[in-house]
C-alpha positions as CSV (number, residue, x, y, z in Angstrom):
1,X,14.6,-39.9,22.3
2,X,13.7,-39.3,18.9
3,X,12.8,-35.8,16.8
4,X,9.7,-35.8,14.9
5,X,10.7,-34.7,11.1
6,X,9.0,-32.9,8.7
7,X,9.8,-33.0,4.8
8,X,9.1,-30.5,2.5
9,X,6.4,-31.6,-0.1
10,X,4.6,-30.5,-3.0
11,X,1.3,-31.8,-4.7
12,X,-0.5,-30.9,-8.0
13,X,-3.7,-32.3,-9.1
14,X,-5.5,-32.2,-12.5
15,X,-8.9,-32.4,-11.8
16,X,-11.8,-32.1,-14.4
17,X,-10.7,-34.7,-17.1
18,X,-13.3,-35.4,-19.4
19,X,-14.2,-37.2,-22.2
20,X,-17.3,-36.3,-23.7
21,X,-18.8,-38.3,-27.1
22,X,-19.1,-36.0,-30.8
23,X,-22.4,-36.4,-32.5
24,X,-24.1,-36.0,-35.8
25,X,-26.7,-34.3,-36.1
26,X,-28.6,-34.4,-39.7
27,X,-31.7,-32.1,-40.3
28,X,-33.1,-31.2,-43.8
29,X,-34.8,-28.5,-45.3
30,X,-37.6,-28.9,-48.0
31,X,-37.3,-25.4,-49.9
32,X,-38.7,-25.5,-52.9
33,X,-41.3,-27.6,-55.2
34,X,-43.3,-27.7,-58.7
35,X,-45.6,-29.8,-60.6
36,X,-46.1,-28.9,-64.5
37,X,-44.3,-25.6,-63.9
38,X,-46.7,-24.6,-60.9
39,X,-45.0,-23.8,-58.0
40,X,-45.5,-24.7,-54.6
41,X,-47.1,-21.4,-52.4
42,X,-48.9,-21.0,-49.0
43,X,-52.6,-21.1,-48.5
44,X,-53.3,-19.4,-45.6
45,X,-56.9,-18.9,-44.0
46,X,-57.2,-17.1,-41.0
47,X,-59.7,-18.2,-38.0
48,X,-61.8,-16.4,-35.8
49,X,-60.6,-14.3,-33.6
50,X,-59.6,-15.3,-30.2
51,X,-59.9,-11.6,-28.5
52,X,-62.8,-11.0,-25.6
53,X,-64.0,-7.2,-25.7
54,X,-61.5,-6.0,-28.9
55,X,-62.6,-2.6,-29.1
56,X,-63.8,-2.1,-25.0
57,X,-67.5,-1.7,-26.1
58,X,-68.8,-3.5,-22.8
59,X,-69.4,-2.0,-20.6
60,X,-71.1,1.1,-22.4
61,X,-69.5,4.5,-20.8
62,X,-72.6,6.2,-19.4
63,X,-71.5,9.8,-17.7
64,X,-71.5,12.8,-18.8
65,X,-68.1,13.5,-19.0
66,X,-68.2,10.6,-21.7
67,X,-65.2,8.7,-20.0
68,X,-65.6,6.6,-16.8
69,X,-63.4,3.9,-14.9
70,X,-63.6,0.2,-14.2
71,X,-62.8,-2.2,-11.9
72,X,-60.7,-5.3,-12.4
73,X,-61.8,-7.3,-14.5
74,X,-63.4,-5.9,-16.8
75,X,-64.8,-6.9,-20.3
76,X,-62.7,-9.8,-20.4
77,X,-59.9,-8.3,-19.7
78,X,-57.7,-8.2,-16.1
79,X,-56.3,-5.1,-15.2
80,X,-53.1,-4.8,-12.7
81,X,-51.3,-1.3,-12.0
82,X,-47.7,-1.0,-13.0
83,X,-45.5,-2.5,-10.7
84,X,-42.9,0.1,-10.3
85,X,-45.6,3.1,-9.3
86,X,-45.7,4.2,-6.0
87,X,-49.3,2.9,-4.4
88,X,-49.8,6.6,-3.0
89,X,-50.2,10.4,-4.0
90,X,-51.2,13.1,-2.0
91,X,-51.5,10.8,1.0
92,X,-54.4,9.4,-0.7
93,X,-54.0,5.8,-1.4
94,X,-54.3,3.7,-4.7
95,X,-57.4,1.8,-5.0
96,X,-57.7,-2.2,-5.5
97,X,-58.6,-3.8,-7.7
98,X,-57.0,-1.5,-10.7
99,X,-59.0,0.6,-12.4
100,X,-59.4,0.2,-16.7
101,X,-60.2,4.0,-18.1
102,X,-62.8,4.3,-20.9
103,X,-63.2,6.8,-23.4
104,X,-66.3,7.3,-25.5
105,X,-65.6,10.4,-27.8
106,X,-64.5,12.7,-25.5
107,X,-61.0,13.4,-27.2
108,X,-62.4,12.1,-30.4
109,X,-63.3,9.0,-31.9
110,X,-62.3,5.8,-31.5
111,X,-60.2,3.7,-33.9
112,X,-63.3,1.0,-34.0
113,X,-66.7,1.4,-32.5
114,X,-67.5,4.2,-30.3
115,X,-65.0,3.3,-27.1
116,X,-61.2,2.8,-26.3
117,X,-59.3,2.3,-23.8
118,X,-56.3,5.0,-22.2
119,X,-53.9,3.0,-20.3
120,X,-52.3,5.7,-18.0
121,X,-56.1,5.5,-16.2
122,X,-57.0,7.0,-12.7
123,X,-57.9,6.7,-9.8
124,X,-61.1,7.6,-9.0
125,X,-63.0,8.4,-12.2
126,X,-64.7,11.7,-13.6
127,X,-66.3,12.7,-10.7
128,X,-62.8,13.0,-8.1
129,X,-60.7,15.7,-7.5
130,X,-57.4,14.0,-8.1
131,X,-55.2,14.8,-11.3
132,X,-52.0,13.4,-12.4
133,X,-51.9,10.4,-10.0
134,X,-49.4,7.8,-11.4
135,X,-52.0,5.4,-12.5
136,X,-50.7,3.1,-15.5
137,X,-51.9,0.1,-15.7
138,X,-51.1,-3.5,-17.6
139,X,-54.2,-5.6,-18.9
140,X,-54.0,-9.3,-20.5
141,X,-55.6,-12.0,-21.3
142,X,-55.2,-15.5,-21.6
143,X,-55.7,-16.9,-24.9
144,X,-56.3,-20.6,-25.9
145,X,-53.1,-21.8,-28.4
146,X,-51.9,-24.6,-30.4
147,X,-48.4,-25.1,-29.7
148,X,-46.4,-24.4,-32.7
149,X,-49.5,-22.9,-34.1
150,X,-48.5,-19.1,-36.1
151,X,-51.0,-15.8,-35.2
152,X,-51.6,-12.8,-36.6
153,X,-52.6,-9.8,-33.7
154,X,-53.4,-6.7,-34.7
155,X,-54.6,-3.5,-32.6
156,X,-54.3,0.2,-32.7
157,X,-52.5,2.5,-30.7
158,X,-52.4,6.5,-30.3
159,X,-50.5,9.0,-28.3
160,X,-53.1,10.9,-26.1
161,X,-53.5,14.3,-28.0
162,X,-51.6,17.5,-26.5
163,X,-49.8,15.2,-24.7
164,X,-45.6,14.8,-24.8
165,X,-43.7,12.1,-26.4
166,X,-42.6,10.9,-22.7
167,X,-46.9,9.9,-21.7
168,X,-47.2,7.8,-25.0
169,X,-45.1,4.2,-24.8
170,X,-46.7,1.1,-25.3
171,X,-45.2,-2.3,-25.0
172,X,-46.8,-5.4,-26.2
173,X,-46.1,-8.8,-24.6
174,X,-46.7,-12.6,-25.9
175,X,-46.1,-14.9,-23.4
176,X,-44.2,-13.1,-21.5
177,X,-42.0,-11.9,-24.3
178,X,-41.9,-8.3,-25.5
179,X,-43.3,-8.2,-29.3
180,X,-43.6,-4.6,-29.8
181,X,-42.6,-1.3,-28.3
182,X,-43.8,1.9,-29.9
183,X,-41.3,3.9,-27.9
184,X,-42.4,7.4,-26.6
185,X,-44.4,9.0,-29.1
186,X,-45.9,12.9,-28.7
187,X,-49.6,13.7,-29.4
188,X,-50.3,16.3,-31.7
189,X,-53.2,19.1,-31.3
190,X,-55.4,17.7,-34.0
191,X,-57.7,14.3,-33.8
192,X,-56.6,11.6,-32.7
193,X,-54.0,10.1,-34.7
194,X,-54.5,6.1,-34.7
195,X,-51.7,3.4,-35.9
196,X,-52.9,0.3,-36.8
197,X,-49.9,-2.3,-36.5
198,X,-49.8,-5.9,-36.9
199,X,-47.6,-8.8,-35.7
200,X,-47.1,-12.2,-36.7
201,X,-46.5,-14.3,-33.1
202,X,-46.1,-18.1,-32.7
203,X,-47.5,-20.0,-29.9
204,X,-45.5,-23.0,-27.7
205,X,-48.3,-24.2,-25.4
206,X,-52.1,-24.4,-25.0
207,X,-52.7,-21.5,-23.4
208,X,-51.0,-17.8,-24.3
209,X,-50.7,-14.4,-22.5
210,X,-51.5,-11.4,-24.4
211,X,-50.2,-8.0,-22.2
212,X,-50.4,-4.4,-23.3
213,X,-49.1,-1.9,-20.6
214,X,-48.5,1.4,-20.7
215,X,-45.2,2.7,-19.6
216,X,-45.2,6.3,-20.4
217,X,-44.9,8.8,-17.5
218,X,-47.7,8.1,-15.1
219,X,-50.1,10.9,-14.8
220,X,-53.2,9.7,-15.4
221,X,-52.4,10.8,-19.2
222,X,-51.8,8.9,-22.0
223,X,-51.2,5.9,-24.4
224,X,-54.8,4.8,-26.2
225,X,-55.6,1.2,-27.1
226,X,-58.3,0.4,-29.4
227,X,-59.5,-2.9,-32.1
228,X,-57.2,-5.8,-30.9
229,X,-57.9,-9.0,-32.5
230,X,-55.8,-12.2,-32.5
231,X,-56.7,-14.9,-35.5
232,X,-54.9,-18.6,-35.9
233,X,-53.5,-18.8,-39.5
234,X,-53.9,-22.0,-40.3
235,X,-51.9,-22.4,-43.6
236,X,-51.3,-25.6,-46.4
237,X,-49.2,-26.0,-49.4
238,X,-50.4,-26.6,-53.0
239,X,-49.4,-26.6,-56.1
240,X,-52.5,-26.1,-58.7
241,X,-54.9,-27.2,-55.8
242,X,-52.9,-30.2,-55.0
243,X,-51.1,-30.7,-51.5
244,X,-47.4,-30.2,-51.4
245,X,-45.8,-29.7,-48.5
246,X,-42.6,-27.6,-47.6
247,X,-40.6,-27.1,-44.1
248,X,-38.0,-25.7,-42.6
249,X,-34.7,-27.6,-41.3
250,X,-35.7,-30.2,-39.1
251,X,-35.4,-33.6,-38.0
252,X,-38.0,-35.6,-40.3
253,X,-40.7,-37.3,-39.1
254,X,-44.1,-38.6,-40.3
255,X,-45.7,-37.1,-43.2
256,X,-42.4,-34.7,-44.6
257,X,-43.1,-36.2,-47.4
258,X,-41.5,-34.5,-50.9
259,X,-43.9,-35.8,-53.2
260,X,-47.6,-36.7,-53.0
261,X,-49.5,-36.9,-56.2
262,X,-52.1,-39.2,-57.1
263,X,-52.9,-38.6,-60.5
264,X,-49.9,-38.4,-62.5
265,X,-49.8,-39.2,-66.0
266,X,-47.2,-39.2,-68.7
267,X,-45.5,-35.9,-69.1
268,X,-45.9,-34.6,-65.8
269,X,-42.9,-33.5,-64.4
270,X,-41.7,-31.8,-61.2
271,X,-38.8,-30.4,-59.3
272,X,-37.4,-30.1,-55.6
273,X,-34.7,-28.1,-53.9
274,X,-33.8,-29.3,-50.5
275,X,-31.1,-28.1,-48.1
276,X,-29.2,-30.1,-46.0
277,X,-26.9,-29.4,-43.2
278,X,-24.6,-31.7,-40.8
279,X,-23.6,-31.0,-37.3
280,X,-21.0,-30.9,-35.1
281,X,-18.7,-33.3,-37.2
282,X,-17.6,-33.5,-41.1
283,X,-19.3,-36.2,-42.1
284,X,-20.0,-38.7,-45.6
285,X,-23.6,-39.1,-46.4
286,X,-25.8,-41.3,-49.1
287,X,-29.3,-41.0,-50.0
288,X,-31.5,-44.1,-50.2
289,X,-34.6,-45.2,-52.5
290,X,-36.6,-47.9,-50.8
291,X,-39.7,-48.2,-53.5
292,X,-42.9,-50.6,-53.0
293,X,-44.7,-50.4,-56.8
294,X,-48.6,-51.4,-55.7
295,X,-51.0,-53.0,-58.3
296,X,-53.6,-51.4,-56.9
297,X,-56.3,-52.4,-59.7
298,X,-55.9,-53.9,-62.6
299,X,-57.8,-51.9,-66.0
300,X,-58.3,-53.4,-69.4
301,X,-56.0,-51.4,-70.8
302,X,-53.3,-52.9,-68.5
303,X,-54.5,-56.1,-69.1
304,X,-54.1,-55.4,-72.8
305,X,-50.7,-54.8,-72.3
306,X,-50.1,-58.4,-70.7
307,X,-50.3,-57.0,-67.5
308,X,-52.2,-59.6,-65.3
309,X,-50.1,-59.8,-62.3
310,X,-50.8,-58.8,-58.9
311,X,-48.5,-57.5,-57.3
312,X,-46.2,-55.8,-58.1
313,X,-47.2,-52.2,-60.5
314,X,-44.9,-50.5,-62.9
315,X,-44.6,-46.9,-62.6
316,X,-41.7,-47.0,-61.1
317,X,-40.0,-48.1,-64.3
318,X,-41.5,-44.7,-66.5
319,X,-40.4,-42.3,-63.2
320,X,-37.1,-41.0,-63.8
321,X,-35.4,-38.5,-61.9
322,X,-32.3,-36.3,-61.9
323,X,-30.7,-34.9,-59.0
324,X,-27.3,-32.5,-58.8
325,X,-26.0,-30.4,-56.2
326,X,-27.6,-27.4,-56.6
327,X,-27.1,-23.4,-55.3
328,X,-30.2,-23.0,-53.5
329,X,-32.3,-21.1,-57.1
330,X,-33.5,-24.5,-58.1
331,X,-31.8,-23.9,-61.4
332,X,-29.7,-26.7,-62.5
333,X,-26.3,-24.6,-64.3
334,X,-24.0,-26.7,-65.6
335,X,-21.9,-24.0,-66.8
336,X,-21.9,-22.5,-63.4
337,X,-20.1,-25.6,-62.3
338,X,-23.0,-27.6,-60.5
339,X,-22.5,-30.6,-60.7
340,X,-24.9,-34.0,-61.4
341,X,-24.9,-36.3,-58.8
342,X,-27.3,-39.6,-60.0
343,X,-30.0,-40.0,-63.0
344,X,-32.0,-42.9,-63.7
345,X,-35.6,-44.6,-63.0
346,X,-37.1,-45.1,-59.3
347,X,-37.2,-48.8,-60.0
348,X,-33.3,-49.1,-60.6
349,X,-32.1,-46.3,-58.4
350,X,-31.3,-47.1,-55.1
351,X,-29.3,-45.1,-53.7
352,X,-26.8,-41.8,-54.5
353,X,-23.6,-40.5,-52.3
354,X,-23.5,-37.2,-51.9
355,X,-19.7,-37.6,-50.3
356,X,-17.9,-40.6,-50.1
357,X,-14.3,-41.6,-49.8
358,X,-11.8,-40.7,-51.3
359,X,-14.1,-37.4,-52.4
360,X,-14.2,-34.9,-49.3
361,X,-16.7,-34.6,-46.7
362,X,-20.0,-32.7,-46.2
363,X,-18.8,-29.8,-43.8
364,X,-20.2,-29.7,-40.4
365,X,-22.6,-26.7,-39.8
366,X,-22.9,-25.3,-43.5
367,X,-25.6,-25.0,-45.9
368,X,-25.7,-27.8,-49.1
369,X,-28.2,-28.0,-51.7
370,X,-29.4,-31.0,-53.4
371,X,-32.1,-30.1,-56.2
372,X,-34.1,-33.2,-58.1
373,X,-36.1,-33.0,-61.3
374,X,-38.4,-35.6,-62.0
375,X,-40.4,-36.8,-65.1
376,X,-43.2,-39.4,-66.0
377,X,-41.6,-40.7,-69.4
378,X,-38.4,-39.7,-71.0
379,X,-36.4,-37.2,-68.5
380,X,-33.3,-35.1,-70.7
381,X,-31.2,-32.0,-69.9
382,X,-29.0,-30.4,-72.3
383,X,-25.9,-28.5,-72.0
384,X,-27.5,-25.8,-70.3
385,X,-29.2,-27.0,-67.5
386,X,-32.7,-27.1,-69.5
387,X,-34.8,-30.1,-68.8
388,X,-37.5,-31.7,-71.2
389,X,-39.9,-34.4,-70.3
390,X,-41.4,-36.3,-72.7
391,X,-44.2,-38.7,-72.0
392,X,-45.0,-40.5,-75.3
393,X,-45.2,-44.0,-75.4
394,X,-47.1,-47.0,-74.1
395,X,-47.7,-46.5,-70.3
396,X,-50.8,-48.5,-70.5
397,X,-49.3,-51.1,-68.1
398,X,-48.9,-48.4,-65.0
399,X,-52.5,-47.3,-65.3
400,X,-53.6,-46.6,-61.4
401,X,-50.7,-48.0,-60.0
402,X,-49.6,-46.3,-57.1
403,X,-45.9,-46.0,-56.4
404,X,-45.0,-45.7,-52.3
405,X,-41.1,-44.2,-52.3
406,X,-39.0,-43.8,-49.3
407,X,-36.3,-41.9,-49.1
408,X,-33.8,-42.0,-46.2
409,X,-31.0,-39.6,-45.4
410,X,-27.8,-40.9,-44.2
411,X,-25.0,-39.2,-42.6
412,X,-21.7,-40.5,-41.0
413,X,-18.8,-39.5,-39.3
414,X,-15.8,-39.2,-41.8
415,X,-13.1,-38.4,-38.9
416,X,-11.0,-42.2,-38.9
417,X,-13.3,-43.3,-40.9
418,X,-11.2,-43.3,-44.8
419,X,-13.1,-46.3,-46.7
420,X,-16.8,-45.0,-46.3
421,X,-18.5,-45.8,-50.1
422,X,-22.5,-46.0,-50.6
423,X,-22.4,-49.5,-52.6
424,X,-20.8,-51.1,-49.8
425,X,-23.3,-49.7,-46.8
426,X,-26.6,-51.5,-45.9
427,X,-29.1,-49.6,-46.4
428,X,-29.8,-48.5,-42.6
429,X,-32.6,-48.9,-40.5
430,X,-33.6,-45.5,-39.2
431,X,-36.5,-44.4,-36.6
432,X,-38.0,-41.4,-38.3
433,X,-37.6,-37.7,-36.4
434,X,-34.3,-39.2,-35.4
């Protein structure tokens, strides 16, 4: 017969191994532009307001007492009670649908109009004999957005007078995320005491909730809401009634375009300051022209000048440019050590590094700045950064010509990767927003 054995064992197990791929991740930043010395600003023109009922003037409070209650909803406007009140007080229950309270001068007058609203309400209106019942209440709406569009909302708010800090609190909500508080805030014993306060708010979808609520001590006292409007800014770039265009860091995609002019003539001159910033990995980058000189028409005085062809135009050969890595100001200082990077006309320059072997790397996740002056004519900079642009000569040939240029971004990965230079890189093909 034979004994069943047993050995002593261990085991250990690594479990989890991973290998998961770097990236790089390019985005760019157009920060700054001029034309002739004009810069580039914001024209912003604000829409109609989006608001049903802004300052509660419908319905029209009709009672004596000049204040009277309303069901849900009301005016445009849906009404809930606040969630964490108790439904009942002195075994009398809450009623449903929530009630919206109205004033119509009878603790002074309103901010706009002759009504506003008080958002600790009640229960059941000037004729009842309850008092203090917790009856705070939340209204909204639902406004029509453009995603990614940019709002301005206004209203007004006051403490209900003779009241304590703790019955005054607003909070304002924008889909769904708190925008404003006002904190507790006492009434005094004098009229009422209106703030007007504005907000800028952003939009990610086609439709947008707009919540006040009160969430002072609920007592039927407290928390007035008056004028609330809600306008679309709808906002362009120009320089001197021309369209420039600016943005913040992104991936680019159609129209981020950095220049758009359509009647340059000799002299004109511009500048450009754009940020750039790699992620995740160190990384070597270029920057790529890719130009296409158009024709377009052919005048006599281009014709004058021999020019007969069709296609190709010339203005690429009279716009020159100078670009240097720059602080952020726009300011080329040479004395402040920044650097130039590439000079010369678009129909010759094809590309610049920024970093290439054996310099060092662009830095993952930090700020750079490239800025880029540009001239129709002659561009020169002296030894202080100034530049001068002289357009005198015989242009005649580039006369309503229309130069397309294309500028591509290029960044790639410098870990194990030593020999990286520009002049030996084909120019790649990139999908833009990528």
């Amino acid at each position: 017969m034979f004994a069943t054995q047993a050995y002593f064992s261990d085991e250990e197990t690594s479990v989890g191994n991973t290998f998961e791929a770097g990236k790089i991740d390019l985005k760019i930043d157009h920060m700054r532009a001029s034309y002739n010395g004009e810069d580039c600003f914001q024209d912003c023109v604000e829409q109609e307001n989006l608001v049903q009922n802004i300052s509660f003037e419908a319905p029209v409070v009709a009672t004596a007492q000049l204040w009277d209650i309303y069901d849900s909803p009301v005016g445009g406007w849906n009404v809930d009670w606040r969630g964490d009140i108790p439904a009942t007080y002195n075994t009398v229950n809450r009623p449903d649908p929530a009630h919206l309270e109205y004033h119509r001068g009878v603790l002074g007058s309103a901010y706009e109009g002759q009504q506003y609203v008080e958002l600790d309400s009640d229960w059941d209106g000037p004729s009842g004999g309850l008092s203090n019942e917790p009856a705070s209440v939340t209204i909204y709406q639902d406004i029509p957005t453009v995603a990614g569009g940019n709002y301005k909302l206004r209203f007004a708010f006051a403490p209900r007078p003779n009241t304590a800090a703790a019955n005054n609190r607003l909070e304002v909500k924008w889909g769904g995320v708190v925008v404003y508080d006002t904190g507790p805030v006492a009434g005094g014993g004098g009229p009422i005491a209106w703030q007007y306060i504005e907000l800028d708010v952003s939009a990610t979808g086609p439709s947008t909730e707009l919540r006040f609520t009160d969430l002072g001590t609920a007592d039927s006292l407290g928390t007035f809401l008056d004028n609330i409007t809600l306008n679309h800014v709808v906002c362009e770039e120009k320089i001197d009634n021309l369209k420039c265009n600016l943005w913040e860091l992104k991936d680019l995609g159609e129209n981020d375009f950095i220049w758009n002019f359509n009647d340059v003539k000799p002299g004109d001159y511009g500048r450009n300051v754009l940020s750039y910033h790699v992620y995740d990995n160190n990384a070597w980058m270029c920057t790529f022209f890719e130009k296409e000189d158009l024709e377009n028409v052919i005048l006599d005085p281009e014709a004058a000048e021999g020019d007969i062809s069709d296609p190709p135009g010339e203005l690429s050969k009279y716009m020159e440019v100078f670009i240097w890595g720059d602080d952020g100001d726009g300011v080329y200082e040479p004395l402040a050590s920044e650097a130039a990077i590439a000079q010369g006309t678009l129909d010759s320059l094809n590309y610049f590094p920024i970093a290439e072997s054996p310099g060092t790397p662009v830095v993952a996740s930090t700020t750079w700045y490239l800025g880029l002056q540009w001239c129709f004519g002659d561009l020169s900079v002296d030894g202080s950064g100034v530049f001068s642009c002289n357009g005198t000569g015989n242009q005649n040939d580039a006369q309503s010509d229309i130069l397309k240029e294309t500028i591509k971004f290029y960044a790639e990965q410098a870990r194990n990767n030593p020999d990286f230079k520009c002049s030996n890189f084909v120019t790649p093909t990139i999908t833009p927003g990528g």
